[in-house]
KOLKE-661071 format. One record per residue (C-alpha): residue in one letter; x, y, z. Coordinates in pm, whole numbers, padded with zeros to 5 digits, always signed. Each point is the difference from the previous one (the first is absolute). Layout:
N
AXYZ/...
This chain:
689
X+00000+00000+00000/X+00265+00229+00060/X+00228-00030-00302/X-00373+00020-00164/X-00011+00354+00162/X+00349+00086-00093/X-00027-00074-00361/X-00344+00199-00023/X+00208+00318+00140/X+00248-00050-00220/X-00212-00082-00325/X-00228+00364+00125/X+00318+00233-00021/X+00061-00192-00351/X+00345-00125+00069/X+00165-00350-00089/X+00272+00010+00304/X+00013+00074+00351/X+00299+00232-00088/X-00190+00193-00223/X-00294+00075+00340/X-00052+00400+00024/X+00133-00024+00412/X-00142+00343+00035/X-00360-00070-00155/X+00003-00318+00206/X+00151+00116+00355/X-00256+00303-00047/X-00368-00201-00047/X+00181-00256+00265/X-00002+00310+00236/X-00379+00072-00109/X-00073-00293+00113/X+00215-00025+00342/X-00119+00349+00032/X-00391-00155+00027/X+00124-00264+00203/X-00070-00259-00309/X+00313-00155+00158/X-00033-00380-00182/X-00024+00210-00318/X+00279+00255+00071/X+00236-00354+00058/X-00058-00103-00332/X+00145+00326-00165/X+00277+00010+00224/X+00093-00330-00110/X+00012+00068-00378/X+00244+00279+00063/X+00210-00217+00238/X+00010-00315-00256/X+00123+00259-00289/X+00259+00204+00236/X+00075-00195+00310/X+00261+00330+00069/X-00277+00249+00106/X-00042+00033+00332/X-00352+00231-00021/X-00194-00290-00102/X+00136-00247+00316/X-00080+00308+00254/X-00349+00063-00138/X-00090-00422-00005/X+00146+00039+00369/X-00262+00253+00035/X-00296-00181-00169/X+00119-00323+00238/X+00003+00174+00319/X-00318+00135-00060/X-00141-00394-00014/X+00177-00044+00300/X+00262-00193-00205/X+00274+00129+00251/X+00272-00314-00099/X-00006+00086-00361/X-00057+00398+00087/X+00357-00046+00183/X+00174-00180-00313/X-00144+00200-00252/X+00116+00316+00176/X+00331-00117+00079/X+00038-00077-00410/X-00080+00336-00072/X+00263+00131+00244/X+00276-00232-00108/X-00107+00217-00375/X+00010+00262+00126/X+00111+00106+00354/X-00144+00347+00023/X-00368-00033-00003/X-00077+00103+00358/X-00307-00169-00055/X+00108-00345-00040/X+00187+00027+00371/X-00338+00133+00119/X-00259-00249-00131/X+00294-00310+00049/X-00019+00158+00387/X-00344-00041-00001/X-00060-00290-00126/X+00304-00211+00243/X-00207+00182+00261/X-00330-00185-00117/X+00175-00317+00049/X+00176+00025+00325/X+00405+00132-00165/X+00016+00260+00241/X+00326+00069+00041/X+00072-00030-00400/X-00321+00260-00071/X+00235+00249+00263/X+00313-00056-00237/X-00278+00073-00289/X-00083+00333+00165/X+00352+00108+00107/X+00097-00048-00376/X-00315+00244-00107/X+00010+00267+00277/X+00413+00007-00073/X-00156+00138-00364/X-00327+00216+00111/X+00053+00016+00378/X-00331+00149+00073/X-00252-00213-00130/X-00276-00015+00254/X-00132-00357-00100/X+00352-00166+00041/X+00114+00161+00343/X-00315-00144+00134/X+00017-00300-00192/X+00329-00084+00163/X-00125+00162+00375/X-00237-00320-00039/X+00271-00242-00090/X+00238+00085+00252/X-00291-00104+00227/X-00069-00308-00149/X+00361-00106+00065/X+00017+00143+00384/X+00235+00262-00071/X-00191+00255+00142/X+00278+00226+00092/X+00064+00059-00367/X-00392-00008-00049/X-00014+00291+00213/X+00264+00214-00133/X-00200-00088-00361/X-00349+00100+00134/X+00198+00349+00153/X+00176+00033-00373/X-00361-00027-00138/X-00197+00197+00216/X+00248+00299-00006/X-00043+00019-00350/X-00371-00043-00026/X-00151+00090+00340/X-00357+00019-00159/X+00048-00429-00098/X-00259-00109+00256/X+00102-00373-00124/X+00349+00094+00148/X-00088+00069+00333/X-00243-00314+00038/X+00315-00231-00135/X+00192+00185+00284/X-00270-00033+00256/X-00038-00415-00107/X+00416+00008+00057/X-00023+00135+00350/X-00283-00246+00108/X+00212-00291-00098/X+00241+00195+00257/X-00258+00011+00251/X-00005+00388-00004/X-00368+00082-00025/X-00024+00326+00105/X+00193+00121-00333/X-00135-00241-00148/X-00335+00188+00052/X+00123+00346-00050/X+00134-00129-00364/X-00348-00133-00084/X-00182+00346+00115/X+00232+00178-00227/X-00092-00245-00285/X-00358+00080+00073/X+00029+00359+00005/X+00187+00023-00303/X-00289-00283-00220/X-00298-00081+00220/X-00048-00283-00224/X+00291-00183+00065/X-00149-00364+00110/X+00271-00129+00122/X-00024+00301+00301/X-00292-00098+00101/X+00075-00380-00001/X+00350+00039+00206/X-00175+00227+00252/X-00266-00233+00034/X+00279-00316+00054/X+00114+00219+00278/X-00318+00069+00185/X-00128-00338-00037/X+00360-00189+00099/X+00153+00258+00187/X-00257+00178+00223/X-00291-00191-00060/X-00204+00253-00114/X-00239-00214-00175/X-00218+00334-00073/X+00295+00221-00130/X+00081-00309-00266/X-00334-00015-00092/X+00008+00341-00117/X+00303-00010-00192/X-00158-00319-00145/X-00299+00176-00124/X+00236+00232-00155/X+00191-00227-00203/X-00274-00179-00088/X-00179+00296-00179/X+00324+00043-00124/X+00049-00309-00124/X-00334-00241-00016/X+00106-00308-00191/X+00275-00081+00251/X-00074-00320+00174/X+00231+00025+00265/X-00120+00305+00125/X-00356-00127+00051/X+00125-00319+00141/X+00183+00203+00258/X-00304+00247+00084/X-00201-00318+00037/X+00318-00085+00286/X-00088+00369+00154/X-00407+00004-00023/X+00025-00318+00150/X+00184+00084+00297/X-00230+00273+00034/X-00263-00206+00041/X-00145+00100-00376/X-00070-00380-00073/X-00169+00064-00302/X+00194+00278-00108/X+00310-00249+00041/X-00191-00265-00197/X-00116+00238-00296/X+00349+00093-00042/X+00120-00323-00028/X-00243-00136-00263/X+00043+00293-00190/X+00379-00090+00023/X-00092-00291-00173/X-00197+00149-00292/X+00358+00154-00063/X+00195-00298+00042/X-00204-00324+00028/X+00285-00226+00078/X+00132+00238+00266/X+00068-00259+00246/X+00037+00235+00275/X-00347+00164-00023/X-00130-00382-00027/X+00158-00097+00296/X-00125+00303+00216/X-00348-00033-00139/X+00019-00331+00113/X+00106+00095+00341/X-00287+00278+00034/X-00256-00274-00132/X+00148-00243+00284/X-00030+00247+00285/X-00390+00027-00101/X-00044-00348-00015/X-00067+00018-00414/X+00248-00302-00013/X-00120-00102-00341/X+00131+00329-00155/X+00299-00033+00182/X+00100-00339-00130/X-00072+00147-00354/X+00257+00234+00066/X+00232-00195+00211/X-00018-00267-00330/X+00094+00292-00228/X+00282+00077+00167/X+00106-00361+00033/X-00048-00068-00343/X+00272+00330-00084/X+00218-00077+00285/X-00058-00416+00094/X+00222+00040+00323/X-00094+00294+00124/X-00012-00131+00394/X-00141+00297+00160/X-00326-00096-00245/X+00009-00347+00081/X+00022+00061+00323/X-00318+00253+00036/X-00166-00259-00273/X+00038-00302+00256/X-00177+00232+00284/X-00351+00029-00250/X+00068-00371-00049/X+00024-00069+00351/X-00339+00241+00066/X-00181-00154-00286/X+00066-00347+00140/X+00195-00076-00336/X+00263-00166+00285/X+00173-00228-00346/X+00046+00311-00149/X+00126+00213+00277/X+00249-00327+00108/X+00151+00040-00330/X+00033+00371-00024/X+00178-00005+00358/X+00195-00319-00082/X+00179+00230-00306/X+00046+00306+00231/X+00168-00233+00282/X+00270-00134-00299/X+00090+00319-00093/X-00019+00129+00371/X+00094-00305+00212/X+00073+00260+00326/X-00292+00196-00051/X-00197-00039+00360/X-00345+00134-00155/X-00025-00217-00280/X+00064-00328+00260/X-00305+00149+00192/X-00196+00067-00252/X+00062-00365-00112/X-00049-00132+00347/X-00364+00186-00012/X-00106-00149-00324/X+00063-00304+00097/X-00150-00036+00338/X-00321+00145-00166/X+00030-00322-00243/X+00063-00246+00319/X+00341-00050-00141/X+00161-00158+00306/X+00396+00114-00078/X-00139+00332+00026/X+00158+00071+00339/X+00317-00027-00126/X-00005+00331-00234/X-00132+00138+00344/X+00307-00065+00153/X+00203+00074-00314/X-00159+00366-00038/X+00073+00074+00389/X+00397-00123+00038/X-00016+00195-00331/X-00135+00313+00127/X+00194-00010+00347/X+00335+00011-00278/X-00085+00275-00161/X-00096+00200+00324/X+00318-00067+00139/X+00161+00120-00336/X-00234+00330-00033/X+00146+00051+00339/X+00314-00006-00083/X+00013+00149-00306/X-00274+00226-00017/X-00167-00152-00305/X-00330-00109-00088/X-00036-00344-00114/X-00082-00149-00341/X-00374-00076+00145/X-00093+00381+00003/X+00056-00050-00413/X-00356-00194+00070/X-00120+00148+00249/X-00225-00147+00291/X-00215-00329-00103/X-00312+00167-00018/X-00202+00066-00326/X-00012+00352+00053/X+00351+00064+00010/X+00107+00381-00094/X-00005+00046-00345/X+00367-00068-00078/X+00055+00332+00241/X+00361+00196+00006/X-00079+00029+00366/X+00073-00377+00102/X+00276-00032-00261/X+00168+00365+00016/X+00306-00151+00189/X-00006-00373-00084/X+00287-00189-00179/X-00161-00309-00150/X+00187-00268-00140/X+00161+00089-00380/X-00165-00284-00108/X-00348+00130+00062/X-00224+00109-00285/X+00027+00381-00068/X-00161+00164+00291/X-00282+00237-00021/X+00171+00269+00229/X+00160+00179-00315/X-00291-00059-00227/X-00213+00146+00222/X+00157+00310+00075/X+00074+00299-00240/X+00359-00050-00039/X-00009-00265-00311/X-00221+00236-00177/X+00228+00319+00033/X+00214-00127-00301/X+00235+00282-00095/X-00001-00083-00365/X+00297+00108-00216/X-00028+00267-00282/X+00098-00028-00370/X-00140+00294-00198/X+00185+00017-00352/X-00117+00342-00117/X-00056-00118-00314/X-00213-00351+00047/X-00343+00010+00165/X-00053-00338+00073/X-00157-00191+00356/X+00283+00137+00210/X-00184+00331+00062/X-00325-00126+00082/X+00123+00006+00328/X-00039+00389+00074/X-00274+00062+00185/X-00140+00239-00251/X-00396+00056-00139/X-00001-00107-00332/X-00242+00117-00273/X-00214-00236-00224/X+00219-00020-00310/X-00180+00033-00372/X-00192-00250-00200/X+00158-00145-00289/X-00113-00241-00232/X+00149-00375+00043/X-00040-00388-00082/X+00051-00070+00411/X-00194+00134+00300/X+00035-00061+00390/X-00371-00143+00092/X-00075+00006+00315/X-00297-00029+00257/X-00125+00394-00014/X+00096-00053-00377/X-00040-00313-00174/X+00009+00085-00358/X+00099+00302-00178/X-00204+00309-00036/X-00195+00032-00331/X+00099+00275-00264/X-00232+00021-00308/X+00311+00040-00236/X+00185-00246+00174/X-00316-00238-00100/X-00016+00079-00350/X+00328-00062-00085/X-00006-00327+00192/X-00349-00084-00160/X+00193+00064-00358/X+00233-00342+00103/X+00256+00173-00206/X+00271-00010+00268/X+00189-00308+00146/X-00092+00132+00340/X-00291+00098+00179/X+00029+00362+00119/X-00048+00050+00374/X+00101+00341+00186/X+00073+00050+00344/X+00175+00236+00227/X+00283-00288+00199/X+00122-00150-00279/X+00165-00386+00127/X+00338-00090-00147/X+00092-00255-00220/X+00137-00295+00211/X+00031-00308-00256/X+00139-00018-00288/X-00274-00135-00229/X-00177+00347+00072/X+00326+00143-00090/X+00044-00221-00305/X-00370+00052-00126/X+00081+00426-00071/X+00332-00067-00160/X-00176-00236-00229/X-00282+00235-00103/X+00243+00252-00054/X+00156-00229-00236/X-00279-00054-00160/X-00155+00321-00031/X+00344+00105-00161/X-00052-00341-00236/X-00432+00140-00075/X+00151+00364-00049/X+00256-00060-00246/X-00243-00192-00222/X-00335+00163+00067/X-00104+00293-00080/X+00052+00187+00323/X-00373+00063+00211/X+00008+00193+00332/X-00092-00252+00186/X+00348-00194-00060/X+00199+00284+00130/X-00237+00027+00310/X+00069-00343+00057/X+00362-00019-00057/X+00039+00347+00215/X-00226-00204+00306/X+00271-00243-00039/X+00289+00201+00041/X-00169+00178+00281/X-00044-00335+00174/X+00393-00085-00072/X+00070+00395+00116/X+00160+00090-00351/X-00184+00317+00031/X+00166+00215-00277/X-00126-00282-00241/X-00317+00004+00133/X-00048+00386-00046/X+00113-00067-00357/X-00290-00274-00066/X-00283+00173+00158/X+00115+00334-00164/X-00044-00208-00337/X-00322-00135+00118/X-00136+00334+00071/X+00103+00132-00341/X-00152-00262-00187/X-00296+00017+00230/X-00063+00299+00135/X-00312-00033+00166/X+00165-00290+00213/X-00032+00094+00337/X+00203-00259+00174/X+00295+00055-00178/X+00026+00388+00128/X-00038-00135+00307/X+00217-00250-00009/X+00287+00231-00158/X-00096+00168+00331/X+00088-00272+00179/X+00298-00067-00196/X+00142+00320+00030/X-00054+00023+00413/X+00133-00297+00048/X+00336+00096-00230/X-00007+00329+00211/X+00093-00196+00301/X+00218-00254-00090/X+00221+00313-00208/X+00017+00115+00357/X+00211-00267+00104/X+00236+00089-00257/X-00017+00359+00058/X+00086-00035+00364/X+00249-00250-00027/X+00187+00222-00271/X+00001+00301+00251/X+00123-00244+00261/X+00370-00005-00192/X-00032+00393-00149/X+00146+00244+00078/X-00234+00240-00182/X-00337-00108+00189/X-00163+00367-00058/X+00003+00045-00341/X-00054-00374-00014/X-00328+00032+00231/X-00118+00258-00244/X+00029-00176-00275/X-00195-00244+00187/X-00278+00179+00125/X-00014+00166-00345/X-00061-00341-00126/X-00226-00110+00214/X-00206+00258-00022/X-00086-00047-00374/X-00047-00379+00083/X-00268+00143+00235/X-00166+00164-00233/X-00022-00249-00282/X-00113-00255+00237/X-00306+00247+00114/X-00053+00078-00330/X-00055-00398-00138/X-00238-00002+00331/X-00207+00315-00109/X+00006-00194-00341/X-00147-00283+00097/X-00301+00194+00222/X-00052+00243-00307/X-00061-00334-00182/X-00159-00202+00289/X-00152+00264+00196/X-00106-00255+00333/X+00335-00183-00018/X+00052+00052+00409/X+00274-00114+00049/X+00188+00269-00249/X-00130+00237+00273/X+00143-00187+00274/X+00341-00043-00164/X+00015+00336-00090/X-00061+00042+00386/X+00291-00191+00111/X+00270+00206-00212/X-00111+00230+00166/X+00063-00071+00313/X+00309-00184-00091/X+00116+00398-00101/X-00193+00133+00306/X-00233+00204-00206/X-00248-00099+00272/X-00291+00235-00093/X+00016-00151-00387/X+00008-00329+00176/X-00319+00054+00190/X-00221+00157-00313/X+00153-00304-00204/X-00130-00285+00264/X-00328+00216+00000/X-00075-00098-00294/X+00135-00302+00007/X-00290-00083+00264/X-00282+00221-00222/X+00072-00256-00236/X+00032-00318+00213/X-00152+00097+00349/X+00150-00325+00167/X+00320+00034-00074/X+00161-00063+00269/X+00377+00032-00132/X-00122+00418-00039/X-00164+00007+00311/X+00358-00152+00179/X+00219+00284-00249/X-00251+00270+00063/X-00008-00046+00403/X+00395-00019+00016/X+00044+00309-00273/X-00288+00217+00274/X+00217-00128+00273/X+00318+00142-00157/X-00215+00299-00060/X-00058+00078+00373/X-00376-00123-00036/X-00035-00246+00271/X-00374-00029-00018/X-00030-00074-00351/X+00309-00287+00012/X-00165-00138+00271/X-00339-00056-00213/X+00189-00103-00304/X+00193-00296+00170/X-00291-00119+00173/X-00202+00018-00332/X+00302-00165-00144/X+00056-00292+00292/X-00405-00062-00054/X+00053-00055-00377/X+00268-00261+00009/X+00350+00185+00090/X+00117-00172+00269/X+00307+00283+00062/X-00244+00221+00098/X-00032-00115+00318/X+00301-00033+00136/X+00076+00363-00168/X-00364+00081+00195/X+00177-00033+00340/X+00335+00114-00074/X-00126+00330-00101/X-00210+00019+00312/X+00250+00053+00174/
């Protein structure tokens, strides 16, 4: 399938060697598509340029880029290094080779990656921290700390800085800095979760506050709402505040996130145990069992709602395969010993005996070493044993062989990941989906794929969109949509190259008809060749010019060209030394891209006069230039022509808020959440605020 693919490419750009491959042409639509986060796709051209000149290094560092974005972090590593042994001064390479050791555990090496970058550009934000957070990783926190004071003296406004800092001084037990850091983070972005979720780890560990970390909890939640962890750990909080049902909501809605979160199974469980549901509880307590088989702590609580039921065979066994894996462990003996007297199981008096000489051990051992002993992993034998609690585990030291203890899973620390930063000015990709910021809903754009989902679960109907389709004159049916999905397989990929092929075959031999080009240009959109695809739906529009989709389309074409030139622009300035003039040039550029690409859009409503979703697209350039008061009027009528459109609604509410109209961004995002947009809401509370 893939030499398929490769020959296809090389067949389209009409050349009989790999030699003879245009590297430019080809690196370019290969950053189109990394640049969309097609990544599979972007691969493939990569590839071609490496097979015909091995030598480059800018097509290694960019299939680095596309691999570390699929979390391929091995090959992100070799790739990078490739491009470095080509060529040793691309900064970038030492940065995303950094990163990506630090994905899979090479601390110290990512360091030596940094060192090699900031010894080039000694100021870059993203790497100082970067290597702050490695340091840690490999305990050498004296160094860590002189990093985190390097990178907060030159950006004191970098609230991530001072909440890496404040994690460093908790690992050194210093909490009251470790407090003031996470304040100053606060002050400086309110919305920085990971403040709210240390500060609650403190309250709830530290002091006990259960009420304090409940607060902080809500925060971060509203912050962040499709975090498991963080409702599994306000379920921990609301139950210890007595809040059963808060607790249990929390954890159920835990699971809608993850279902196979074993933690918010086994906690369920335990709540379900305490009020005598036991037949929910085992449901849970098999779930986890069936992800974890010898998870003792769940065998253990399972034999107790054995042993209640009556199931005595079942508890026996249950118990039998905590005692193996636990032969000093006094509670399970008893627990044994109680079973089996209830069964009239005559050697039950010696577990009896076994549990006490057991016990009276470890109490002399607690005495003189101050430790708790491996039972208080379990807990009394009683059904309604806390709910895996940090209070009767806080200062235990189980045995290492234990299952993973629910001390650290329950408490805020595990979720206060301090995640590393790679932010290549010139690649959009995943990596900044991290920021914390409010995102508008992006424009429609005609496609073959769409993202169904349960608000959604087919496209939305466009009358031109069905007469074309109706017409069965293209190879695909047309959809549109405003998230487009990537192309993952290769068939998918295959299929476009293919049609391209054989539109160029129909074309050459045909007499040409618009709809050809239209089709050709929809596949080079979908394979993010956009400069071709501007060229075929320009054709299509001359030879038809009452074809409204193609207008749009070269829209479409031309937007998405816009932003991918970007990259190129701003890695260009990167290495100039004339960035002004360059920048006007630029912005000169732009601007006339601007205008051409309103201008196809005012085309296509001149000829198509309801066609709504011109409006809105119109709408979202401008915003994207903060023309917000053009933005508004253009969602206006947007929603005069399609009053639920939610998409408008979401734009119009976030363009009024940005405005200074509070009122009238309120109404729009709850209009918007009630129609379908499920941002809305978690934009709803933030704005509250």
């Amino acid at each position: 399938m893939k030499h398929r693919i490769i020959s296809i490419i090389l067949s389209l750009l009409s050349l009989t060697s790999f030699a003879q491959i245009n590297t430019d042409q080809v690196l370019r639509i290969g950053r189109n598509a990394l640049y969309f986060e097609d990544y599979v796709l972007s691969i493939q051209y990569f590839n071609q340029i490496i097979a015909a000149k091995p030598y480059l290094a800018q097509p290694y560092f960019y299939r680095a880029l596309a691999k570390f974005n699929l979390e391929d972090y091995q090959g992100a590593e070799a790739d990078a290094t490739t491009a470095i042994e080509h060529n040793p001064f691309i900064t970038d390479a030492y940065e995303l080779r950094g990163v990506a050791r630090q994905n899979i555990g090479k601390h110290s090496e990512a360091v030596e990656d940094y060192d090699k970058y900031l010894s080039m550009l000694p100021e870059s934000r993203g790497v100082l921290y970067n290597k702050a957070l490695a340091l840690v990783q490999i305990e050498k926190m004296d160094e860590a700390s002189s990093a985190f004071e390097s990178l907060l003296s030159h950006y004191p406004n970098f609230d991530g800085g001072y909440l890496g800092r404040a994690k460093l001084l908790l690992e050194r037990k210093d909490t009251v800095a470790a407090l003031d850091d996470i304040q100053k983070a606060l002050e400086i972005n309110k919305n920085a979760v990971n403040g709210y979720v240390m500060r609650a780890d403190i309250a709830m560990n530290g002091k006990r506050d259960y009420k304090a970390a409940l607060s902080d909890m809500d925060e971060a939640i509203r912050l962040q709402p499709k975090f498991a962890g963080y409702f599994i750990n306000r379920a921990f909080l609301r139950y210890k505040l007595d809040d059963y049902f808060g607790a249990m909501s929390d954890y159920d809605y835990a699971l809608q996130l993850e279902p196979d979160n074993f933690v918010a199974h086994f906690n369920r469980a335990m709540l379900c145990a305490e009020v005598k549901d036991y037949n929910k509880a085992l449901d849970d307590f098999d779930h986890v069992l069936r992800v974890r088989p010898e998870e003792y702590r769940t065998l253990y609580n399972r034999a107790l709602i054995y042993r209640e039921r009556g199931e005595y065979k079942k508890a026996i066994e249950d118990i039998n395969t905590v005692i193996e894996a636990f032969p000093t462990l006094a509670a399970a003996y008893f627990l044994r010993f109680d079973i089996k007297r209830a069964m009239g199981d005559r050697t039950a008096e010696s577990d009896y005996k076994k549990s006490l000489a057991l016990a009276k051990q470890r109490i002399k051992v607690k005495g003189k070493k101050g430790a708790e002993s491996t039972d208080d992993l379990f807990g009394t034998p009683a059904v309604n044993d806390d709910v895996a609690s940090v209070d009767s585990e806080a200062d235990s030291e189980p045995q290492e062989v234990v299952a993973a203890r629910f001390t650290s899973l329950l408490t805020m620390a595990d979720n206060t990941q301090m995640e590393g930063e790679y932010s290549n000015k010139s690649i959009r990709g995943k990596v900044q989906n991290r920021n914390m910021t409010i995102e508008i809903e992006p424009m429609f754009t005609l496609t073959y794929y769409t993202s169904p989902n349960e608000l959604k679960p087919s496209s939305d109907f466009m009358r031109e969109i069905d007469d074309v389709n109706r017409t069965r004159m293209l190879r695909f049916l047309l959809q549109i949509t405003n998230h487009e999905p990537s192309m993952t397989d290769e068939e998918s990929i295959n299929s476009h190259f293919e049609s391209i092929d054989y539109y160029n075959s129909y074309l050459s031999t045909h007499t040409p008809r618009a709809v050809d080009y239209f089709g050709r240009g929809m596949d080079q959109v979908m394979v993010h060749n956009y400069k071709s695809a501007i060229d075929d739906f320009t054709k299509a529009a001359e030879l038809s010019p009452e074809f409204t989709l193609a207008f749009f389309m070269r829209a479409i074409a031309r937007y998405k060209d816009m932003h991918a030139a970007e990259a190129d622009m701003s890695e260009g300035e990167s290495g100039s030394n004339n960035s002004t003039t360059s920048a006007e040039i630029n912005r000169k550029t732009q601007q006339a891209v601007v205008a051409s690409i309103m201008d196809d859009f005012d085309h296509a409503l001149k000829l198509s006069p309801t066609l709504a979703v011109a409006q809105y697209n119109k709408g979202v350039l401008y915003l994207e230039f903060q023309d917000l008061t053009s933005a508004v009027n253009a969602f206006n009528k947007a929603i005069e022509l399609r009053p639920g459109f939610g998409e408008a609604y979401y734009n119009r509410g976030y363009a009024y808020f940005r405005l200074g109209n509070r009122k009238a961004g309120m109404d729009d995002l709850s209009k918007a959440g009630e129609l379908g947009i499920v941002p809305s809401y978690s934009v709803l509370k933030r704005m509250s605020n």
